[in-house]
C-alpha positions as CSV (number, residue, x, y, z in Angstrom):
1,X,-86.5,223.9,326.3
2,X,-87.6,227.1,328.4
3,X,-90.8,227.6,330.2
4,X,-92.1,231.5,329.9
5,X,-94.2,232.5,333.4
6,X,-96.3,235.6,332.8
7,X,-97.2,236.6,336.9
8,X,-100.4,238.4,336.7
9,X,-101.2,240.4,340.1
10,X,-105.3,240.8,339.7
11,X,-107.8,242.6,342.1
12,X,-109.1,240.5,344.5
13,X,-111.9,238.5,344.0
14,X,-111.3,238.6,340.7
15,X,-109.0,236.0,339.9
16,X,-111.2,233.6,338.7
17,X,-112.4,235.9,335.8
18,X,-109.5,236.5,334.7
19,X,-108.7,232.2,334.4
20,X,-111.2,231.8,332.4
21,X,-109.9,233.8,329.9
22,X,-107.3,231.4,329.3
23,X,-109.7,228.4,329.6
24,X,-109.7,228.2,325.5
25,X,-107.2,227.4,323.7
26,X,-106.2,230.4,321.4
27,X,-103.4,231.4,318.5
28,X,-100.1,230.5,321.2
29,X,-101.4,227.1,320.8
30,X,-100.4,226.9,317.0
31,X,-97.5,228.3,316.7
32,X,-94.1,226.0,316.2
33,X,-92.1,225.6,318.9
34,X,-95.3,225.1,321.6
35,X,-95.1,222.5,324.1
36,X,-97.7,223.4,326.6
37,X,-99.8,225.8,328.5
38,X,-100.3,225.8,332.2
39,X,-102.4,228.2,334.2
40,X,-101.9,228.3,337.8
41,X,-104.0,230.2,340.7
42,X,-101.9,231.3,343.7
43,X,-103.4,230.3,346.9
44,X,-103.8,232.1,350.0
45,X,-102.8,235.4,348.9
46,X,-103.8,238.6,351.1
47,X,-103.5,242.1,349.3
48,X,-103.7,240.9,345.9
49,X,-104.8,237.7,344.0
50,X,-102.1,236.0,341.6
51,X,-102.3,234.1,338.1
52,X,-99.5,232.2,336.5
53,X,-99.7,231.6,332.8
54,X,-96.8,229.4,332.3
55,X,-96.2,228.2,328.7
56,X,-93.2,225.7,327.5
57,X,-91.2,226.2,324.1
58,X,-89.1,224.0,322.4
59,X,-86.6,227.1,322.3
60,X,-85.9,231.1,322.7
61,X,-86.5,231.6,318.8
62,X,-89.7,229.7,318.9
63,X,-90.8,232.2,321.7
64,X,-90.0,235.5,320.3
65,X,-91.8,234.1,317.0
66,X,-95.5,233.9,319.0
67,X,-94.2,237.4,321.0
68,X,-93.7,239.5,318.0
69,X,-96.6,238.2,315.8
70,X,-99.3,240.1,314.4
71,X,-101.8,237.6,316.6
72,X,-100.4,238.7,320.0
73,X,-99.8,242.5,319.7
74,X,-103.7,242.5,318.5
75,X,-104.6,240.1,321.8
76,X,-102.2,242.5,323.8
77,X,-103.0,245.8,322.2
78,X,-103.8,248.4,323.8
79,X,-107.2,249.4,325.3
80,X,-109.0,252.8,325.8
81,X,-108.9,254.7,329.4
82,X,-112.1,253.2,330.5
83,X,-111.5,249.8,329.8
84,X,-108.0,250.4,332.0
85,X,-109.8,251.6,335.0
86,X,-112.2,248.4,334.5
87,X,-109.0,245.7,334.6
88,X,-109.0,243.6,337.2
89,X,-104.7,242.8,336.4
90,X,-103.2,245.2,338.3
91,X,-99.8,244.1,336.7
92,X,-97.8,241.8,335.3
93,X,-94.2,240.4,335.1
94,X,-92.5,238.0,332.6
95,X,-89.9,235.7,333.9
96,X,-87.8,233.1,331.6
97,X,-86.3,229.6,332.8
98,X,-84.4,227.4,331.2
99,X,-86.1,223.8,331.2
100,X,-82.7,221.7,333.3
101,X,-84.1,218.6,334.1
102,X,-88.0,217.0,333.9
103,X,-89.0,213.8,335.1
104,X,-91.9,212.0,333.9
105,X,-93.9,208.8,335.6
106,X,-92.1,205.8,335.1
């Protein structure tokens, strides 16, 4: 299993917007493959506020599937210049991990 963190540096003051637009499940959530979705603020952050989207696949192939569908390059597609200037996500970073070891309540 991996988990798949998208970092999300947002404007401040602005996180919260930004949350809610992963507060509905959307196409990620019925692909094969997908475990789970977790969104996670960052607390106490000072220049810039911070968003986790952290989603958990069953493997790598299962991943690249949902990345290269037609579903996410039209949720990820690009935007026109005023809609840029408007963005609150001042950038982003994709980091992979390779699920070791979970433990669940007894």
């Amino acid at each position: 299993m991996i988990k798949v963190v998208n970092t999300l540096r947002v404007k401040k003051g602005k996180v919260n917007e930004v949350a809610a637009l992963f507060s509905k499940a959307k196409s990620v959530h019925t692909f094969n493959g997908f475990v789970f979705m977790e969104v996670l603020i960052k607390e106490n952050t000072e220049e810039y506020d911070e968003l986790q989207v952290c989603t958990t696949w069953e493997d790598h192939a299962s991943f690249e599937v949902w990345r290269e569908s037609r579903e996410t390059r039209k949720a990820h597609g690009s935007q026109d210049k005023q809609e840029k200037e408007d963005n609150p996500i001042l950038g982003s970073e994709i980091s992979t991990f390779e699920i070791f070891v979970q433990h669940h309540p007894a």
